[in-house]
KEKE-3310 file (N, C-alpha, C; in steps of 0.2 Angstrom, whole numbers, plus 5000, padded with zeros to 4 digits):
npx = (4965:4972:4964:4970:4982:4982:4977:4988:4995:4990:4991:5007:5012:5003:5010:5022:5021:5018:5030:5039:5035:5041:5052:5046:5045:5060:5064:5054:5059:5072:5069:5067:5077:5095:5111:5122:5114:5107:5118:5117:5106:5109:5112:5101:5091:5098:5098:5084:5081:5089:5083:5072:5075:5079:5067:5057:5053:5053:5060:5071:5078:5093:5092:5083:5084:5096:5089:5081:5088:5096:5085:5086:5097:5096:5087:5094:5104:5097:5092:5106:5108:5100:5101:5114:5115:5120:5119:5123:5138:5140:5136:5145:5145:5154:5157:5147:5143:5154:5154:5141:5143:5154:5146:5139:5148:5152:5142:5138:5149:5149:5137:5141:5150:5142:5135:5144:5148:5136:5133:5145:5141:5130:5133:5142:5132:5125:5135:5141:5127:5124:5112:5102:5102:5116:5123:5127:5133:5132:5144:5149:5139:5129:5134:5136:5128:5132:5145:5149:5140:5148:5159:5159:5156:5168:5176:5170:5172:5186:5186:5179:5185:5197:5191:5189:5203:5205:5197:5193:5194:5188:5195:5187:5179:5162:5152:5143:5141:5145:5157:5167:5169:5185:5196:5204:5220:5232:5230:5218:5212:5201:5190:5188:5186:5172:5165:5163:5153)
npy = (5190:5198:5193:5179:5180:5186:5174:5167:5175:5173:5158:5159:5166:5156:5148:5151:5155:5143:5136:5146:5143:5134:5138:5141:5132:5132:5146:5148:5140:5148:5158:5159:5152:5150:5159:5149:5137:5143:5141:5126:5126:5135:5126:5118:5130:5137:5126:5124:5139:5136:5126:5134:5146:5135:5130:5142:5154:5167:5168:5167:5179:5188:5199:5196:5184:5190:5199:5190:5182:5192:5195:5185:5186:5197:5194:5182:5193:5200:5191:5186:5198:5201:5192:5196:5204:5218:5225:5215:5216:5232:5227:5219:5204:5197:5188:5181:5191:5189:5178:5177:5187:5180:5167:5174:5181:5170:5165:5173:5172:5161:5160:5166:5157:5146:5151:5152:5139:5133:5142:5138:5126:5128:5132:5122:5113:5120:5124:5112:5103:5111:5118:5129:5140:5154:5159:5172:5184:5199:5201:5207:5217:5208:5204:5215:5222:5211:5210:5220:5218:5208:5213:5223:5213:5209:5221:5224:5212:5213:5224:5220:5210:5220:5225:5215:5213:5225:5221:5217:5201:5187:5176:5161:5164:5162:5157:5168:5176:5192:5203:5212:5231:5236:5245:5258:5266:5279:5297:5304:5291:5286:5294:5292:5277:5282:5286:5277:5269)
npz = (4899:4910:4920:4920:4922:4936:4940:4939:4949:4962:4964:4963:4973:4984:4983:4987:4998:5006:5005:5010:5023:5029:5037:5049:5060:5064:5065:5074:5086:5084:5092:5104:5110:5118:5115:5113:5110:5098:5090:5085:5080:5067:5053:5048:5048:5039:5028:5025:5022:5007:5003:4999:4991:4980:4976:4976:4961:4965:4975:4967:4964:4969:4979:4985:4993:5000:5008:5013:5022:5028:5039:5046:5053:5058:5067:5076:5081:5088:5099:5105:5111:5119:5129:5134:5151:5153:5167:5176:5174:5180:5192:5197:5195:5185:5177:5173:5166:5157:5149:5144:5134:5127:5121:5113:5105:5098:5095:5083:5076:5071:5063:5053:5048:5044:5035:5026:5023:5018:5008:4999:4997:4990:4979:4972:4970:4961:4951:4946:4946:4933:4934:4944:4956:4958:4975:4974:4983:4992:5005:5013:5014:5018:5032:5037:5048:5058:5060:5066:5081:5083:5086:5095:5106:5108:5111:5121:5130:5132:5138:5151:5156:5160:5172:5178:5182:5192:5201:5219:5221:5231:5239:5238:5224:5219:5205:5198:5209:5220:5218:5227:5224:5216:5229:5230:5232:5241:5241:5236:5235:5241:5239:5227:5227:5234:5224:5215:5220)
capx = (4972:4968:4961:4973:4991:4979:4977:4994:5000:4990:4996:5014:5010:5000:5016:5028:5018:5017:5037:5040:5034:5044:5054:5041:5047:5066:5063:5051:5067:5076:5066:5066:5084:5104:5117:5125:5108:5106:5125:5114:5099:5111:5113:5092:5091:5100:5094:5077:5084:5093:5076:5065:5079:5080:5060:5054:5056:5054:5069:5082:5083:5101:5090:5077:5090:5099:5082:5081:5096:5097:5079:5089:5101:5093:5084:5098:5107:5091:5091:5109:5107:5093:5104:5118:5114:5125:5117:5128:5145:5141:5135:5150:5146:5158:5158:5142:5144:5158:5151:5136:5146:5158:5141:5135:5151:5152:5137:5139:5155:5146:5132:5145:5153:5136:5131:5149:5148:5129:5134:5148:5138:5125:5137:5145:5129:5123:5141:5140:5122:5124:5104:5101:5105:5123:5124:5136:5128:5139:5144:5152:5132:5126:5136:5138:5127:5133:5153:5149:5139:5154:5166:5157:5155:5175:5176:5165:5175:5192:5185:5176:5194:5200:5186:5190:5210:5207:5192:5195:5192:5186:5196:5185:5175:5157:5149:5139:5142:5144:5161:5168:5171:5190:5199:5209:5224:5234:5228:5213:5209:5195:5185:5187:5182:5167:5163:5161:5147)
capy = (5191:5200:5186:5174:5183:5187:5168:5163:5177:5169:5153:5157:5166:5152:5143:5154:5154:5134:5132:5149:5140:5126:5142:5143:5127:5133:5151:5148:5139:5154:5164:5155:5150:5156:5159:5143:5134:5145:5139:5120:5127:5136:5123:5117:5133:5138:5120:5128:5145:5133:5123:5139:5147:5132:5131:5147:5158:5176:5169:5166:5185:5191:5203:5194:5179:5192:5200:5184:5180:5199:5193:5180:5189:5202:5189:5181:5196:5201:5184:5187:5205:5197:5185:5201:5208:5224:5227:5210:5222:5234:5225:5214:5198:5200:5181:5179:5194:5190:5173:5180:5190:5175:5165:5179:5182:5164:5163:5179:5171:5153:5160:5168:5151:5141:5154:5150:5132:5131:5145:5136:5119:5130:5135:5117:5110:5124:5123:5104:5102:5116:5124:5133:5147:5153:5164:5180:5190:5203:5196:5212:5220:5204:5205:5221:5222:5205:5212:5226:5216:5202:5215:5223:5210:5207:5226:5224:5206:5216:5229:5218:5209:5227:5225:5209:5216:5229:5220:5213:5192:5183:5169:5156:5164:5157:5157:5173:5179:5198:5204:5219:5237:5240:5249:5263:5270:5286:5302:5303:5282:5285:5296:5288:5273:5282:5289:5273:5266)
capz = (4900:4918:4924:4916:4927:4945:4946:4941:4953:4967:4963:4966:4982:4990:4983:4992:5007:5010:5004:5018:5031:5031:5041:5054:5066:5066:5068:5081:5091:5088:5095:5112:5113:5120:5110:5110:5107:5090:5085:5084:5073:5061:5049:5047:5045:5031:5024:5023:5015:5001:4997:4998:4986:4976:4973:4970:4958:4970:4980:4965:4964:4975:4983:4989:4996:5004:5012:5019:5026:5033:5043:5051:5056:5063:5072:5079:5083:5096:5102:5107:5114:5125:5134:5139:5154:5155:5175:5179:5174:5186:5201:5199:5190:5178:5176:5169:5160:5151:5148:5138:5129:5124:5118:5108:5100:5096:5090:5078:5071:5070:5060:5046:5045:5043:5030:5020:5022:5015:5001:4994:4996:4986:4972:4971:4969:4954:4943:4944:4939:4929:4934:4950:4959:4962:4978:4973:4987:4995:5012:5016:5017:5022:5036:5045:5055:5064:5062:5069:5085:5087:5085:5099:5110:5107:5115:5132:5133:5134:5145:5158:5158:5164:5175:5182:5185:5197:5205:5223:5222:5235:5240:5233:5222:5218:5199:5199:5217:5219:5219:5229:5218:5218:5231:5225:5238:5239:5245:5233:5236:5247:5237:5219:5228:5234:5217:5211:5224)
cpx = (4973:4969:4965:4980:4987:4978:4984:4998:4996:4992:5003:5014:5008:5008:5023:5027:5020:5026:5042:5039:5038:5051:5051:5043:5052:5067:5059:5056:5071:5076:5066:5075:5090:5104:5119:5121:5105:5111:5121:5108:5100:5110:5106:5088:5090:5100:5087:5078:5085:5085:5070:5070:5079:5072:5055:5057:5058:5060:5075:5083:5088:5096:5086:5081:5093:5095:5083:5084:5097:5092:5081:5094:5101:5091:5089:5103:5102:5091:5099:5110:5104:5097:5112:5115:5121:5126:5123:5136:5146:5140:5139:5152:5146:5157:5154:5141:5149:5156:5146:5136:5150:5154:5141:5141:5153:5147:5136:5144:5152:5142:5136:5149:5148:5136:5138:5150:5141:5130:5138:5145:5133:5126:5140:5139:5124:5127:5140:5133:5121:5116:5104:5104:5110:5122:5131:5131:5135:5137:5147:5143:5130:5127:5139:5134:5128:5140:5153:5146:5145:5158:5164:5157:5163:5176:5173:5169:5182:5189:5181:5184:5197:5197:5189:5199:5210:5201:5196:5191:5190:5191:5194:5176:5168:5154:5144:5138:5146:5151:5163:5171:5178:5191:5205:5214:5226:5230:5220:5208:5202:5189:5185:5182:5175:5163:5162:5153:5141)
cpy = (5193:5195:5179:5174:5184:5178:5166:5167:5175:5164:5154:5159:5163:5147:5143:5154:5146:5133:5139:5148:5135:5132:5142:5138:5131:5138:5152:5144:5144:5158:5164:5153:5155:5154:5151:5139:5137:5141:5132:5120:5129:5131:5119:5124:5137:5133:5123:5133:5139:5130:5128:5141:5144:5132:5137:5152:5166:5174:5168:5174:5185:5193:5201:5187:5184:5196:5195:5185:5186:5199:5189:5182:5193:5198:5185:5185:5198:5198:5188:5194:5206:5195:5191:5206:5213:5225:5220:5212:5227:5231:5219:5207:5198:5193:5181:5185:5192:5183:5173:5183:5186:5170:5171:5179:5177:5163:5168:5176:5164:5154:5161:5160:5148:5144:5153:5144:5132:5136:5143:5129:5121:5131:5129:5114:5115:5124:5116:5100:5107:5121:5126:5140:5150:5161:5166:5185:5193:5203:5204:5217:5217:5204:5211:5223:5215:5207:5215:5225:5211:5207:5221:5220:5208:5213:5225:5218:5211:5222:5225:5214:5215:5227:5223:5208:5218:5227:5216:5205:5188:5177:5163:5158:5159:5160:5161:5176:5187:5200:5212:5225:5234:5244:5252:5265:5276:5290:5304:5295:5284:5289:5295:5281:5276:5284:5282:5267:5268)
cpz = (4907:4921:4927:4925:4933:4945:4945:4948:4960:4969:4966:4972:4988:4990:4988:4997:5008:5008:5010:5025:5034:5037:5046:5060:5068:5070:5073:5088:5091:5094:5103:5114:5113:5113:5107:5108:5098:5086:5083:5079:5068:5053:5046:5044:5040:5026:5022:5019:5009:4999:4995:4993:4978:4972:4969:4967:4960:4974:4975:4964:4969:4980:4989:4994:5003:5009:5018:5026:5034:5040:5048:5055:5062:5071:5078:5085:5091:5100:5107:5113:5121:5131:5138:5142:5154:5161:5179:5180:5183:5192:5201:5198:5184:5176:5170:5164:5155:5147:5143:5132:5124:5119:5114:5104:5096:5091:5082:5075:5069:5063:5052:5044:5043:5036:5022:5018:5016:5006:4998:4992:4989:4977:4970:4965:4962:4949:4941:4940:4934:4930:4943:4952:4963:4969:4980:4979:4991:5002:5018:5021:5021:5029:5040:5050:5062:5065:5067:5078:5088:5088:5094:5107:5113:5114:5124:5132:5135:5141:5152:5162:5162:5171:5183:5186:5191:5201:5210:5222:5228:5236:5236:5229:5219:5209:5199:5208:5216:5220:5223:5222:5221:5222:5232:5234:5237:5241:5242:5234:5238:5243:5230:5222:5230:5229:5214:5214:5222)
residu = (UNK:UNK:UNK:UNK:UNK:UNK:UNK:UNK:UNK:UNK:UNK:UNK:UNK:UNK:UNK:UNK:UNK:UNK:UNK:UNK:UNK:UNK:UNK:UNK:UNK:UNK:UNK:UNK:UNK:UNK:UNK:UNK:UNK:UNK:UNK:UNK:UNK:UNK:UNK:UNK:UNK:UNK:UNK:UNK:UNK:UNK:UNK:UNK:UNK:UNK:UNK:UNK:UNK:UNK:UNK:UNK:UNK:UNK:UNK:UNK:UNK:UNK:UNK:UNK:UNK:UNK:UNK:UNK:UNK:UNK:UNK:UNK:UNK:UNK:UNK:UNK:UNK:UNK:UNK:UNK:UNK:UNK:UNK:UNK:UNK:UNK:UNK:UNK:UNK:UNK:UNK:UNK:UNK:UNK:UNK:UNK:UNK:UNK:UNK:UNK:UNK:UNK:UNK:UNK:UNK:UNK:UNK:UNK:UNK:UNK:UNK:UNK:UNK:UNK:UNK:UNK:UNK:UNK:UNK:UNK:UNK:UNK:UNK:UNK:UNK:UNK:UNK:UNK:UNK:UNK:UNK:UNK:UNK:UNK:UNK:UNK:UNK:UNK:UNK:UNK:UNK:UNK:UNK:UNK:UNK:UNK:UNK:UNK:UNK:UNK:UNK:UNK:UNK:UNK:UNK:UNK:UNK:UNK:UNK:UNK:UNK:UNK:UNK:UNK:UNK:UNK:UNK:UNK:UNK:UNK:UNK:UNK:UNK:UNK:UNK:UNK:UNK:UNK:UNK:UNK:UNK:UNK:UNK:UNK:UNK:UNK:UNK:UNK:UNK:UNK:UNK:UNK:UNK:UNK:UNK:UNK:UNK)
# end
């Protein structure tokens, strides 16, 4: 009996490994690419999620779905995280700061569409053949820690806007070229501006 359940639970293990991998190409593109470039890997994917989901039986539990997913996420979110330098803010190339910020927050709101296109694809294709696996996963868990980064990324985008207000512009600006700080006037001017160098 022993005997019997240790090979079948190898079995499904080597199962789950060799239908896990088929993960291993896509997320190995994540792991290398911008923002914009993930929005393009989204949907392959979450194609892989759907046929690891649909095949084995350790991923039709919710939890283990939403484990996933949560891994993807994460992964994404780092990806993005990567690609914002902050130090371009201060030293003046707001451009390209704000620019990475605008990818990232794209790609953050991309990933939540991808995820509701393939889930209702998922659930279409479960009521209608009537067997598979319907995903009711709560989108609120699933996704706060990506809200909580887009909604972020929204914030530094209004604030480098602020930035880009009271920054002096060059005539004919160049695409990542250093901008001068602000200079303040008034009786105090001279020493806010140097508080800020």
């Amino acid at each position: 009996e022993l005997s019997k359940r240790l090979q079948e639970g190898t079995s499904e293990a080597e199962r789950n490994l060799k239908f896990v991998e088929i993960l291993t190409e896509p997320c190995e593109k994540l792991e290398h690419a911008t923002p914009k470039e993930i929005q393009s890997l989204l949907p392959h994917i979450l194609q892989c999620v759907r046929l690891i989901c649909s095949f084995l039986k350790f991923y039709k539990r919710k939890d283990k779905i939403e484990s996933l997913l949560s891994k993807i996420s994460n992964q994404i979110i780092k990806r993005c995280r990567s690609e914002i330098d902050v130090s371009n803010f201060f030293h003046g190339k707001v451009e390209i700061f704000q620019q990475s910020l605008s990818d990232s927050l794209q790609c953050g709101l991309e990933w939540k569409r991808a995820y509701r296109r393939t889930s209702a694809a998922v659930n279409r294709s479960a009521t209608k053949g009537g067997r598979g696996v319907v995903w009711k996963l709560d989108e609120t868990a699933l996704f706060s820690v990506t809200d909580a980064f887009v909604q972020r990324c929204h914030d530094m985008l209004e604030m480098s806007e602020a930035q880009t207000q009271f920054m002096s512009i060059s005539a004919s600006p160049q695409p990542g070229s250093i901008n001068t700080r602000p200079i303040f006037g008034g009786t105090s001017g001279a020493e806010i501006t140097r508080s800020l160098q």
